[in-house]
C-alpha positions as a Python dict, from the first residue, in 0.01 Angstrom:
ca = {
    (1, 'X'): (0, 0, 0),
    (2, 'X'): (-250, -243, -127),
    (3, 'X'): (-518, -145, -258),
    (4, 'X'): (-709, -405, -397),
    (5, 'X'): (-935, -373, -668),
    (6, 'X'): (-1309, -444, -674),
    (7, 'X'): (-1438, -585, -1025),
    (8, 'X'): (-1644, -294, -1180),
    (9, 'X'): (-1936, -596, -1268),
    (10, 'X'): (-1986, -591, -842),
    (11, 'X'): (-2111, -197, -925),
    (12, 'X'): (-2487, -258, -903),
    (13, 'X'): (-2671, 40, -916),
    (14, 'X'): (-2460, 184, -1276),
    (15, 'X'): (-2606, -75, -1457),
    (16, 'X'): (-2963, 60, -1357),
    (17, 'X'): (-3018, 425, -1349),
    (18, 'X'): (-3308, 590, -1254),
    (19, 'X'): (-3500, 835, -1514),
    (20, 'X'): (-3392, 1170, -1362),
    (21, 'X'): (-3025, 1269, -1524),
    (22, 'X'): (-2946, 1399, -1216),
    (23, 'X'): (-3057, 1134, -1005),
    (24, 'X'): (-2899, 921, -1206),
    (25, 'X'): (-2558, 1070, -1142),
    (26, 'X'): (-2643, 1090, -800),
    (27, 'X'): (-2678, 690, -788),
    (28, 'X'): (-2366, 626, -1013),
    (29, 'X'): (-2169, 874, -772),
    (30, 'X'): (-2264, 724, -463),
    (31, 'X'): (-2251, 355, -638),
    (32, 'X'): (-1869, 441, -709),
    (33, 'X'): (-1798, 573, -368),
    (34, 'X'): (-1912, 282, -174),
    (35, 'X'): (-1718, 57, -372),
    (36, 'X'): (-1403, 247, -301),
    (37, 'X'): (-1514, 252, 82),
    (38, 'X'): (-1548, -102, 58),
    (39, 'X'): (-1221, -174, -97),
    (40, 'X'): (-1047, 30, 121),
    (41, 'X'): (-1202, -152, 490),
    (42, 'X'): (-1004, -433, 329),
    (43, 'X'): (-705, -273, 315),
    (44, 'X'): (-573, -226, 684),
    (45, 'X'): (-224, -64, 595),
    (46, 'X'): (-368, 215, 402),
    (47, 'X'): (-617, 294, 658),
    (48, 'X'): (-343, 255, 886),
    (49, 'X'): (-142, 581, 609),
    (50, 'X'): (-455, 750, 649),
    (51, 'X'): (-547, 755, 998),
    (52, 'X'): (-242, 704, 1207),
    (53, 'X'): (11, 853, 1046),
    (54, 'X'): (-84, 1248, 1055),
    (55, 'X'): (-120, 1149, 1433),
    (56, 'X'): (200, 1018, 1478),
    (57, 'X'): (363, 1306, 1288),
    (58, 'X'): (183, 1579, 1511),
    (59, 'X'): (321, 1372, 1811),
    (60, 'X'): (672, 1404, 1714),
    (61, 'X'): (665, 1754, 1625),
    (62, 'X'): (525, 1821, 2004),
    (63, 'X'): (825, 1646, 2163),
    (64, 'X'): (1074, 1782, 1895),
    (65, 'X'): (968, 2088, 2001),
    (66, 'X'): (937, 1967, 2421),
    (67, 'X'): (1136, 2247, 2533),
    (68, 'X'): (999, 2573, 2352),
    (69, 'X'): (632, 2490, 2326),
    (70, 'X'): (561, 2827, 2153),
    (71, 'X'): (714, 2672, 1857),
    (72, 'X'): (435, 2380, 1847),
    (73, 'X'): (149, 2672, 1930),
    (74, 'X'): (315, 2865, 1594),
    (75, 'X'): (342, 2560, 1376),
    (76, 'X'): (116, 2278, 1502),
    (77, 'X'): (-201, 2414, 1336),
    (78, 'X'): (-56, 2458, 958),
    (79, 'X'): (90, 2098, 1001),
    (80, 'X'): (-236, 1979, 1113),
    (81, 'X'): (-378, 2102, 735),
    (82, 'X'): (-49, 2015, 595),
    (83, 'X'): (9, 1662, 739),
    (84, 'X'): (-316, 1496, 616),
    (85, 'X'): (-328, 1721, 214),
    (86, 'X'): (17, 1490, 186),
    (87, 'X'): (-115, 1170, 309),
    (88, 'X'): (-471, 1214, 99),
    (89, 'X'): (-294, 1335, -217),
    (90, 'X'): (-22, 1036, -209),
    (91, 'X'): (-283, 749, -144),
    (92, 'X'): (-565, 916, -358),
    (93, 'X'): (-299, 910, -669),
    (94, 'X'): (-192, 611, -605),
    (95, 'X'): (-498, 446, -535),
    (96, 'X'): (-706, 592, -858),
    (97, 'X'): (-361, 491, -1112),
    (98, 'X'): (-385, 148, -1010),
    (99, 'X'): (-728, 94, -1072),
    (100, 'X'): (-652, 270, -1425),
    (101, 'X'): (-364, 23, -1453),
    (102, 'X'): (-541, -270, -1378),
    (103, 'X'): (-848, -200, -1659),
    (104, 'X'): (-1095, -159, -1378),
    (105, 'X'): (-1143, 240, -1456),
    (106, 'X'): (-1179, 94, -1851),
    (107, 'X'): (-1413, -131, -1802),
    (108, 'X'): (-1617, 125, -1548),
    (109, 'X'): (-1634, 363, -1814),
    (110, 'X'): (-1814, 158, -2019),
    (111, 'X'): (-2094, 170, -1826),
    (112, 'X'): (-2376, 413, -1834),
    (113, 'X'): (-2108, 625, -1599),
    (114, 'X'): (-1983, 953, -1711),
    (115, 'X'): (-1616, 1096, -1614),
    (116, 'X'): (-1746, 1336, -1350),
    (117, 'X'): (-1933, 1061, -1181),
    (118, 'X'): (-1658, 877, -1141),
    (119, 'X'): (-1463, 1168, -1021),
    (120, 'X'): (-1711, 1309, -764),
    (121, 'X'): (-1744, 910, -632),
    (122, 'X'): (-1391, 945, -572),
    (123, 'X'): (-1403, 1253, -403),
    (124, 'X'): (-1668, 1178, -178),
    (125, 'X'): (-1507, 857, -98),
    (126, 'X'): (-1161, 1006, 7),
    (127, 'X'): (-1334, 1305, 127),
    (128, 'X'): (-1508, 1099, 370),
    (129, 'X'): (-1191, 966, 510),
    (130, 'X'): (-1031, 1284, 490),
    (131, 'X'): (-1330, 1432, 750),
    (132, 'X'): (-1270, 1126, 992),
    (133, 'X'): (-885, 1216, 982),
    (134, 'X'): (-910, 1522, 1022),
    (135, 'X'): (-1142, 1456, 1323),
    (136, 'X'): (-892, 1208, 1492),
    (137, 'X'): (-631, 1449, 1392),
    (138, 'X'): (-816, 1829, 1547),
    (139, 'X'): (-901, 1622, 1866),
    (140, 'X'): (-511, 1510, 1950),
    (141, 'X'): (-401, 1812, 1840),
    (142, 'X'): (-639, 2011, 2046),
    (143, 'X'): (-680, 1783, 2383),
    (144, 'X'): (-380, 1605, 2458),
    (145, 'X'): (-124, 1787, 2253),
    (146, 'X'): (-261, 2106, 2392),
    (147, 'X'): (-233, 2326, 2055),
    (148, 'X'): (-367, 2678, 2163),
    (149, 'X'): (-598, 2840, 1961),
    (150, 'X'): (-683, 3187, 1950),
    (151, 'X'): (-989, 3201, 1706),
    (152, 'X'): (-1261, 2940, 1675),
    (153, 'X'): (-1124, 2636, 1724),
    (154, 'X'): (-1455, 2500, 1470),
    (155, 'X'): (-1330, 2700, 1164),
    (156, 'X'): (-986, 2536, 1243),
    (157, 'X'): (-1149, 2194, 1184),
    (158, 'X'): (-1315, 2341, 880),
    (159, 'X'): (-987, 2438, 729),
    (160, 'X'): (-836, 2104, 837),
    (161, 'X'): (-1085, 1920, 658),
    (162, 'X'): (-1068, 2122, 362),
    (163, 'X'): (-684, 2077, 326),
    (164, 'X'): (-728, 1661, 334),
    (165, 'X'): (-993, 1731, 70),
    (166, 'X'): (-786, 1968, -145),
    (167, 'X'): (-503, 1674, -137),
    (168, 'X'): (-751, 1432, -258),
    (169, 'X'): (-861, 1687, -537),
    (170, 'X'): (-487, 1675, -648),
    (171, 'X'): (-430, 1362, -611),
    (172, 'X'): (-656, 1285, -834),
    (173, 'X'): (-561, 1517, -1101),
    (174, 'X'): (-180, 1437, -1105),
    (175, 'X'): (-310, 1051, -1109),
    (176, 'X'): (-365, 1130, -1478),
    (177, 'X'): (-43, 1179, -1568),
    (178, 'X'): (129, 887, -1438),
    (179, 'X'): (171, 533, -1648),
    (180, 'X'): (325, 365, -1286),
    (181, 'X'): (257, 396, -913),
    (182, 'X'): (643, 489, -897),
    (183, 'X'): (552, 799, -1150),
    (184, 'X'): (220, 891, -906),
    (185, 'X'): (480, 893, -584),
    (186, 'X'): (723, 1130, -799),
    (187, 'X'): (444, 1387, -806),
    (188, 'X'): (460, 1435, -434),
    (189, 'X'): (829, 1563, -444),
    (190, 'X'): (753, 1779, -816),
    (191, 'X'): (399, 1914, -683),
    (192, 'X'): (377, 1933, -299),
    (193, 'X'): (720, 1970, -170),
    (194, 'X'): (774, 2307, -360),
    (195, 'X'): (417, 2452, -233),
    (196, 'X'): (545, 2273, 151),
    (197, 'X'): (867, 2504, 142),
    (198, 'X'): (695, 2829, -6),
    (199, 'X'): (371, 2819, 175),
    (200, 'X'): (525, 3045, 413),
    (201, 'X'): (584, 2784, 737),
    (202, 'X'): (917, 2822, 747),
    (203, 'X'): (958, 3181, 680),
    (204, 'X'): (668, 3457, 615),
    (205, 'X'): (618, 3513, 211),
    (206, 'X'): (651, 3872, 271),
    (207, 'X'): (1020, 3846, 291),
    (208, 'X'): (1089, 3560, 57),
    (209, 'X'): (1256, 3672, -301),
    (210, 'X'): (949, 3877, -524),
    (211, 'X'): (956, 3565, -760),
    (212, 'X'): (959, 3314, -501),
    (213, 'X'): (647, 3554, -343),
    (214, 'X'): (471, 3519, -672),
    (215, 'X'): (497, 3212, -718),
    (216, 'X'): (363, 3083, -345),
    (217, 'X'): (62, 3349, -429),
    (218, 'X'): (-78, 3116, -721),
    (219, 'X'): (-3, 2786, -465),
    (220, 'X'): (-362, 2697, -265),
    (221, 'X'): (-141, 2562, 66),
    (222, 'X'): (-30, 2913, 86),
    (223, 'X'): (-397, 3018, 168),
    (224, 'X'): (-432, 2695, 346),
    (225, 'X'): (-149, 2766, 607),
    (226, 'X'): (-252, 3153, 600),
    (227, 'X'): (-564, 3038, 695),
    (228, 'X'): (-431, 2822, 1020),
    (229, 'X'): (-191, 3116, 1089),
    (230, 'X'): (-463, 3348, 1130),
    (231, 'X'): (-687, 3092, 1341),
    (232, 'X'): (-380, 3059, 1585),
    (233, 'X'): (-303, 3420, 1643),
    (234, 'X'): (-617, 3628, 1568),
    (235, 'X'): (-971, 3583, 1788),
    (236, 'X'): (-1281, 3625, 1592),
    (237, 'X'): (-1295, 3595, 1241),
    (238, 'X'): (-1173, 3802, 971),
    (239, 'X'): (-1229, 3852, 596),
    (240, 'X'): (-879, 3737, 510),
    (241, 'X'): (-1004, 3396, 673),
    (242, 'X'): (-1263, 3328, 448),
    (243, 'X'): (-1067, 3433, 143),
    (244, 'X'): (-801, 3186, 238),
    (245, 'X'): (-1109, 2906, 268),
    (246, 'X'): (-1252, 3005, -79),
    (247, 'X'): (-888, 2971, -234),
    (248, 'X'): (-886, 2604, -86),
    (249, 'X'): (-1246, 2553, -207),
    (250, 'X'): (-1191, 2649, -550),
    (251, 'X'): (-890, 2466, -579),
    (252, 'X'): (-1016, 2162, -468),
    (253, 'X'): (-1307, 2246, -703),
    (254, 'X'): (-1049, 2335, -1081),
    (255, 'X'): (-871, 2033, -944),
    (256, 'X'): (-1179, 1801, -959),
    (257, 'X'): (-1287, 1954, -1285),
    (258, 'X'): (-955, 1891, -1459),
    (259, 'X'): (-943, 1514, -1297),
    (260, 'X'): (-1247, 1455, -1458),
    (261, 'X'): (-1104, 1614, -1809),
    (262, 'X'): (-816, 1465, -1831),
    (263, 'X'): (-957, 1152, -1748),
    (264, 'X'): (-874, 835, -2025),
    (265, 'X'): (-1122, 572, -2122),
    (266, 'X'): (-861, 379, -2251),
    (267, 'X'): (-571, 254, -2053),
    (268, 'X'): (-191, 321, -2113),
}
């Protein structure tokens, strides 16, 4: 993955902020966005991670599954959530460490540009890509793979799009913690894999040991894949549905908060 970084003197706009404060953020967090947009158009292999991937993924689970096709209709649509949360939260860590690493975040934050801005320009960046992935994603899934769908298939997209954003979200939390890109990659197996296996796609969390049970009820791809579950079996909407969806939120939301927390002005 290369994700080049842009010098934080090409960041225009943080140099002059209008008078409103929250204008001003406003500027600084779109300022930071686009310049993460921009590096990224230059970077054809992660775009490549981002878009294709989750595609290709869905693809082979459809013909792994050729001959019992219920299989795909009971496990396509959590794997559509699940899929794109892994590839956002790998290339979102990585992405945000090495611009730590290489002094850019430093020298950004010496700027009138305060922590959340910074994080929220981040977010919106990557949460921009995670909406067009999760587009290119819903419509294979949905047209040519044939997924069926029992509830809305709009609210399916919804949750989709919520589960790339909740990977970005972590990704950029966990990002604090590493010193090396190899460190950011070990979070994947110490802080997704675990929630992957108890999230209840494998087997439901009713019957799973009461620890185990416990623990996947404090995990948000639990609600995430609850969520999809539902959408697949159940018409209309229920409560449970939007519970799930406010669980991913508000994740997303603490994980944000405590990016922007634990982010260092100085680096490593």
């Amino acid at each position: 993955m290369s994700t080049n970084v842009v010098s934080a003197t090409s960041a225009g706009p943080l140099a002059a902020a209008p008078h409103s404060p929250l204008r001003a953020s406003a500027v600084r967090t779109l300022a930071t966005a686009r310049r993460v947009l921009t590096q990224l158009r230059h970077d054809p292999r992660t775009i490549a991670l981002l878009l294709v991937v989750p595609c290709v993924l869905l693809v082979l689970l459809k013909y792994v599954f050729d001959g019992a096709p219920q299989v795909f209709d009971r496990t396509g649509a959590p794997l559509l959530g699940i899929f794109p949360l892994i590839v956002m939260f790998l290339v979102t860590s990585v992405a945000t460490l090495r611009e730590r690493s290489s002094g850019t975040l430093e020298r950004l934050l010496t700027m009138p540009l305060a922590k959340l801005d910074l994080v929220l320009g981040y977010a919106l960046a990557f949460g921009l890509l995670a909406l067009l992935q999760a587009a290119i994603a819903f419509g294979l899934t949905l047209g040519p793979l044939g997924l069926h769908v029992s509830g809305p298939t709009w609210l399916l997209f919804v949750v989709a799009v919520g589960d790339g954003l909740l990977g970005t979200a972590m990704g950029l939390f966990v990002s604090a913690f590493a010193a090396t890109e190899f460190q950011a990659v070990q979070f994947l197996p110490a802080f997704i894999l675990p929630q992957f296996l108890l999230c209840g796609l494998f087997t439901p969390r009713e019957s799973m040991a009461t620890v185990l049970r416990w623990i996947s009820d404090v995990m948000p791809l639990s609600y995430a894949v609850d969520a999809m579950t539902r959408l697949t079996r159940e018409q209309g909407v229920s409560g449970l549905v939007g519970r799930d969806l406010a669980v991913v939120g508000g994740s997303a939301a603490l994980a944000l908060a405590l990016g922007a927390v634990t982010l260092r002005r100085r680096t490593a």
